[in-house]
Backbone atoms as SQL, in Angstrom:
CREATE TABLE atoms (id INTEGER PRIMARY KEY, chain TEXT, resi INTEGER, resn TEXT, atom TEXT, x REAL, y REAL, z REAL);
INSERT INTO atoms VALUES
  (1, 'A', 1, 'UNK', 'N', 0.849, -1.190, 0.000),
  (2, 'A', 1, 'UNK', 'CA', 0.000, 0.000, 0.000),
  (3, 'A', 1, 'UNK', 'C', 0.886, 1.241, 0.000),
  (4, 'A', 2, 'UNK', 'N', 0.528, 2.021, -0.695),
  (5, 'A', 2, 'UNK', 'CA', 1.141, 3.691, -0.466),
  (6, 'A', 2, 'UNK', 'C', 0.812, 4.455, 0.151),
  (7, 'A', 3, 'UNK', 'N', 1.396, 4.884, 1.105),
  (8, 'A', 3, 'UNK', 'CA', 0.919, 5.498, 2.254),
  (9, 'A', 3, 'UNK', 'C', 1.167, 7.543, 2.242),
  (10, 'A', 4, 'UNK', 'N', 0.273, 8.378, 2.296),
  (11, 'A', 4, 'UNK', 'CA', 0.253, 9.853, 2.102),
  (12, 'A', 4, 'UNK', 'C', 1.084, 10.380, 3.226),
  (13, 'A', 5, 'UNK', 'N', 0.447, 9.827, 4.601),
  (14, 'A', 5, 'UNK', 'CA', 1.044, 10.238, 5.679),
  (15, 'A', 5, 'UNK', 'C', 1.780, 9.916, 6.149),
  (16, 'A', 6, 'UNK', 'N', 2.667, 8.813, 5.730),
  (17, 'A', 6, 'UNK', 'CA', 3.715, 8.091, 6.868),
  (18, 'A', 6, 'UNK', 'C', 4.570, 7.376, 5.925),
  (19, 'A', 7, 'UNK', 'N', 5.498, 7.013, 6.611),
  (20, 'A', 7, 'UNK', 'CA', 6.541, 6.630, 5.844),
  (21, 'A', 7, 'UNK', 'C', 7.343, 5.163, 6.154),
  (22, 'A', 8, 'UNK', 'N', 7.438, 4.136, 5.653),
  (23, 'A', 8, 'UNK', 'CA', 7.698, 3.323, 6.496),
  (24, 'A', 8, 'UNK', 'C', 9.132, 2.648, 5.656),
  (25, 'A', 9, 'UNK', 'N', 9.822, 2.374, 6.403),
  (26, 'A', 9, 'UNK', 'CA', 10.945, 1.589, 6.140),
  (27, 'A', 9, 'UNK', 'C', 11.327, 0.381, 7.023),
  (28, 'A', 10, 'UNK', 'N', 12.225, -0.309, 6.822),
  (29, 'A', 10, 'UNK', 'CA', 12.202, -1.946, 7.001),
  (30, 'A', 10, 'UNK', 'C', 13.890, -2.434, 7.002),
  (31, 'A', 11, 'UNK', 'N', 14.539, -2.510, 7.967),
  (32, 'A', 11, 'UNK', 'CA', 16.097, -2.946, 7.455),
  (33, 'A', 11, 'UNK', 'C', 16.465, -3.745, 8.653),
  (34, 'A', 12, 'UNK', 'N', 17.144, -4.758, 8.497),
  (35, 'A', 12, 'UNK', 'CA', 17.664, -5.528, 9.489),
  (36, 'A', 12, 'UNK', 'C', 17.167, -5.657, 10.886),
  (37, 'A', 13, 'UNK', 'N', 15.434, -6.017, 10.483),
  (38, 'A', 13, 'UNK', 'CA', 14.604, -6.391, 11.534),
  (39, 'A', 13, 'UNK', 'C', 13.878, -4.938, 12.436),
  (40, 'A', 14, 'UNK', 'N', 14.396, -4.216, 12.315),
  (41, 'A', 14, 'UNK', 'CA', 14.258, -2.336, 12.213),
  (42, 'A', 14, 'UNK', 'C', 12.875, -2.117, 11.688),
  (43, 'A', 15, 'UNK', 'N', 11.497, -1.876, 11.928),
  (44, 'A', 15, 'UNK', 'CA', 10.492, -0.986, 11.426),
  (45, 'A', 15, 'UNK', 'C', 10.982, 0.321, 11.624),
  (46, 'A', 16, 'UNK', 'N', 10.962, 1.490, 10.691),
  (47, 'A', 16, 'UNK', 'CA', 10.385, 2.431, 11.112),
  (48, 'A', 16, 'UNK', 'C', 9.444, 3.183, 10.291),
  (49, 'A', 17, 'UNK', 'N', 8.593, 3.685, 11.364),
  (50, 'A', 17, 'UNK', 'CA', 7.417, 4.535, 10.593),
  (51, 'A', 17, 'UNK', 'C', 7.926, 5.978, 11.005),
  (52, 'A', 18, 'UNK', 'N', 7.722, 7.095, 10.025),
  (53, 'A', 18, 'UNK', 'CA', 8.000, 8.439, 10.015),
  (54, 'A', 18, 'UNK', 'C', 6.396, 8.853, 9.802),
  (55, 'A', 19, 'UNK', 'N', 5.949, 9.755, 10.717),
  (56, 'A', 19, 'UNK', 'CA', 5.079, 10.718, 10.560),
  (57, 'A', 19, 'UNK', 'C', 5.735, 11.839, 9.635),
  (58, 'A', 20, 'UNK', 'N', 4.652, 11.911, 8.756),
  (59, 'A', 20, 'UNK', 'CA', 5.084, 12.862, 7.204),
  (60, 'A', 20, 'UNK', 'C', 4.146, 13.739, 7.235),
  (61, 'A', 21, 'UNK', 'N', 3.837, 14.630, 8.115),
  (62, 'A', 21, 'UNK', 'CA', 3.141, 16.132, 7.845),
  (63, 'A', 21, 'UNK', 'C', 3.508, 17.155, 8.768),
  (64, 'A', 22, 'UNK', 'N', 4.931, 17.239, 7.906),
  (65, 'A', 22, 'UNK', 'CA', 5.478, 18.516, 8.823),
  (66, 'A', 22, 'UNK', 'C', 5.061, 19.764, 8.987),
  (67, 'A', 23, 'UNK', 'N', 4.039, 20.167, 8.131),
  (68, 'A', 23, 'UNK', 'CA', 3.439, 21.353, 7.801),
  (69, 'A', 23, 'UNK', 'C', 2.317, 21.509, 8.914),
  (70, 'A', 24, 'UNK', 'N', 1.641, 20.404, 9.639),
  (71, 'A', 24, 'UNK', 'CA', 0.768, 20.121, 10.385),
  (72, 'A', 24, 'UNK', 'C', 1.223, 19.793, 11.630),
  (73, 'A', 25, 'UNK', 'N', 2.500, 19.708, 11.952),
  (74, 'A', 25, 'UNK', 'CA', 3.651, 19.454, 13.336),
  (75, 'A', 25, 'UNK', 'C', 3.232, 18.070, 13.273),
  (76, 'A', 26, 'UNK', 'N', 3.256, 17.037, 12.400),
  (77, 'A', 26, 'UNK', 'CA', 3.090, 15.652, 12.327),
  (78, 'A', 26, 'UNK', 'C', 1.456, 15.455, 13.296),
  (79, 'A', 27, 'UNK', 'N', 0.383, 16.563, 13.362),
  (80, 'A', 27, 'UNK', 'CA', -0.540, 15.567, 14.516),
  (81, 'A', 27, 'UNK', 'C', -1.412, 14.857, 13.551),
  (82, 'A', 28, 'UNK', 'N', -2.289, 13.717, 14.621),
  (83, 'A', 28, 'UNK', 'CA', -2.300, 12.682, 13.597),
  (84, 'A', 28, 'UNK', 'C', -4.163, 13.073, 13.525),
  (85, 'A', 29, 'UNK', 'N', -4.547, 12.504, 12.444),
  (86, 'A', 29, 'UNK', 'CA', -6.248, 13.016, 11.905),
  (87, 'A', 29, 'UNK', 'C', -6.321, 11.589, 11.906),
  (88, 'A', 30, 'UNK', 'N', -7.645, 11.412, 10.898),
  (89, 'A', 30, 'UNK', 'CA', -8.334, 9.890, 10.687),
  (90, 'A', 30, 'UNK', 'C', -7.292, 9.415, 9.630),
  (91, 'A', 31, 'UNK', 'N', -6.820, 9.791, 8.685),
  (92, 'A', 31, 'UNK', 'CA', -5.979, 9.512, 7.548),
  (93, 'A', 31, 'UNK', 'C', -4.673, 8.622, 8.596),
  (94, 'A', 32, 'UNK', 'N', -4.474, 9.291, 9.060),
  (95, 'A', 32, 'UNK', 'CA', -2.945, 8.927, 9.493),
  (96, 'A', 32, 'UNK', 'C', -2.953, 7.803, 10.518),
  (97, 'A', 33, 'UNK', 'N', -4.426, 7.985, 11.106),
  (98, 'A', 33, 'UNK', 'CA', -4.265, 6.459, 12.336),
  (99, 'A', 33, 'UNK', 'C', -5.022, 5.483, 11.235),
  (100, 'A', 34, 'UNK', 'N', -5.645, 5.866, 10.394),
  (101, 'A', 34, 'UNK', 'CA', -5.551, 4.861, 9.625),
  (102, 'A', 34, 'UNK', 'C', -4.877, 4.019, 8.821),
  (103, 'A', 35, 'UNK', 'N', -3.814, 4.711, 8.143),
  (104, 'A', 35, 'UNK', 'CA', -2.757, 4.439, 7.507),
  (105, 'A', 35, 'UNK', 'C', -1.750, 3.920, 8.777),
  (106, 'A', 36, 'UNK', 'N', -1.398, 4.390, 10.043),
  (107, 'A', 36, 'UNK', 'CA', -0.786, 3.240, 11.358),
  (108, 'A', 36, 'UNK', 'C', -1.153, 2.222, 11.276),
  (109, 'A', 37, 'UNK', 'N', -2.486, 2.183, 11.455),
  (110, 'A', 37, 'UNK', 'CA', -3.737, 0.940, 11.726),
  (111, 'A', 37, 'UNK', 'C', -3.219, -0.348, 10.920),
  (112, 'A', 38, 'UNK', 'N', -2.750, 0.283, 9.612),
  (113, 'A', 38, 'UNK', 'CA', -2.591, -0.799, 8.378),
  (114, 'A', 38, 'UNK', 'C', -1.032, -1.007, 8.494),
  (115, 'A', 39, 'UNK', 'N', -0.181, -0.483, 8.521),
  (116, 'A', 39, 'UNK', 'CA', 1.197, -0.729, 8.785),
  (117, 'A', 39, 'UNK', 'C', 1.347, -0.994, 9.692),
  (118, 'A', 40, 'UNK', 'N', 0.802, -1.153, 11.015),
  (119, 'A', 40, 'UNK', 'CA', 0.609, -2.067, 12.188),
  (120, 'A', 40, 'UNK', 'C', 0.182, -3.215, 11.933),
  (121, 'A', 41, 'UNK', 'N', -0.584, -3.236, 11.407),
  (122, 'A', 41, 'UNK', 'CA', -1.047, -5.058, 11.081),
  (123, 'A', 41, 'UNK', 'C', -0.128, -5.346, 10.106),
  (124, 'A', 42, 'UNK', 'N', 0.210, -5.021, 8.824),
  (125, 'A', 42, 'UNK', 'CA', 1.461, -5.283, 8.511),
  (126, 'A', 42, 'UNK', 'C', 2.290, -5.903, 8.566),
  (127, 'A', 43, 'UNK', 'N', 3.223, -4.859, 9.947),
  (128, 'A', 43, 'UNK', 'CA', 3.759, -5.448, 10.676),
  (129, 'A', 43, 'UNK', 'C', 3.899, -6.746, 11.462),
  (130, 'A', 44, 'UNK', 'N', 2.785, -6.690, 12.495),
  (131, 'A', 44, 'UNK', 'CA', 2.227, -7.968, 12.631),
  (132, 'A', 44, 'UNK', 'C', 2.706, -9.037, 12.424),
  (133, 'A', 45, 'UNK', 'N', 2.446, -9.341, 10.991),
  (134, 'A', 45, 'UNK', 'CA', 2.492, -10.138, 9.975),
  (135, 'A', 45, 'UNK', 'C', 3.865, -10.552, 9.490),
  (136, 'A', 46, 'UNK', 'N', 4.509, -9.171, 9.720),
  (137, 'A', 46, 'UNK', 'CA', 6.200, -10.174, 9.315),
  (138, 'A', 46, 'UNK', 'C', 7.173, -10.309, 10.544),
  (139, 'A', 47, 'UNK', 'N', 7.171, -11.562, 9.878),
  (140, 'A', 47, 'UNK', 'CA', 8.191, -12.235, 11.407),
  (141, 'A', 47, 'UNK', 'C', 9.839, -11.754, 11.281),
  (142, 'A', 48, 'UNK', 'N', 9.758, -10.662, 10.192),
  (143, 'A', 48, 'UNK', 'CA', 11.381, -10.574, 10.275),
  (144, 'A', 48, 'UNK', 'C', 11.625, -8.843, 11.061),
  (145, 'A', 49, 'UNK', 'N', 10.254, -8.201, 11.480),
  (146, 'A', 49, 'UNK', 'CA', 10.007, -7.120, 12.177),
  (147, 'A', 49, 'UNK', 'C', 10.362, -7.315, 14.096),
  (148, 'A', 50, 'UNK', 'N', 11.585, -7.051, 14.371),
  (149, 'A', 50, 'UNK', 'CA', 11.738, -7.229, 15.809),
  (150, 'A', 50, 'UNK', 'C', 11.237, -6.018, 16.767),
  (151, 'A', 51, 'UNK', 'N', 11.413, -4.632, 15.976),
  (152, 'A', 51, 'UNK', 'CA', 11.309, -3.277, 16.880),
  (153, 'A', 51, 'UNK', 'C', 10.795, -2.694, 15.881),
  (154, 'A', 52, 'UNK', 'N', 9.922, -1.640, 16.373),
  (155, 'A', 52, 'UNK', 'CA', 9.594, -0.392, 15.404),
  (156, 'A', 52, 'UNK', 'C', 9.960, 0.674, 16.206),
  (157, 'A', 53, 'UNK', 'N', 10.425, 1.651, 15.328),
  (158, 'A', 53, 'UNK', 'CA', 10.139, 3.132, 16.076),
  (159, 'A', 53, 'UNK', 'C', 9.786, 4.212, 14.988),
  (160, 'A', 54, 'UNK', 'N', 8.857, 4.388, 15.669),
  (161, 'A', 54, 'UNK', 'CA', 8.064, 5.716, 15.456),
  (162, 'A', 54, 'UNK', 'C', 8.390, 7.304, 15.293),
  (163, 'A', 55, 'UNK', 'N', 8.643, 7.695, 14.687),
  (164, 'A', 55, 'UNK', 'CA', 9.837, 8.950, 14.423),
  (165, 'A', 55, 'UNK', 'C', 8.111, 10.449, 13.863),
  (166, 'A', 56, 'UNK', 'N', 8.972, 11.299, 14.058),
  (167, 'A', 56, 'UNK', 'CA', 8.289, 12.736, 13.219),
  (168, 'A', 56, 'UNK', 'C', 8.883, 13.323, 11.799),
  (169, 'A', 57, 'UNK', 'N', 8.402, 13.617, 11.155),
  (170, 'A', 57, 'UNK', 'CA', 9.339, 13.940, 9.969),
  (171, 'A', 57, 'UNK', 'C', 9.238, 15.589, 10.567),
  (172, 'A', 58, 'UNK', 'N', 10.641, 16.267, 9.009),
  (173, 'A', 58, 'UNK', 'CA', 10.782, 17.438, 9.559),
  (174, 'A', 58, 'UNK', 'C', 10.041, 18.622, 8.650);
């Protein structure tokens, strides 16, 4: 899925999701916990995901 608000990357067991609306100080609306919602389950789902962290973009 392509995600508007967030940003997600994946490296050596590493999630991270970036909040992407710097213009808005990253807060989050229905769009954006929705788009979590789905890259959380995602996640979930792959067993090669040990940690996520959650970052702000700038």
């Amino acid at each position: 899925m392509d995600y508007t608000t967030i940003l997600y990357e994946k490296s050596e067991g590493i999630g991270t999701i970036t909040l992407n609306r710097p213009k808005s100080m990253n807060a989050l609306n229905s769009i954006v916990l929705g788009e979590l919602n789905h890259v959380f389950n995602e996640i979930a789902r792959d067993a090669e995901v040990r940690v996520v962290i959650i970052t702000g973009g700038r």
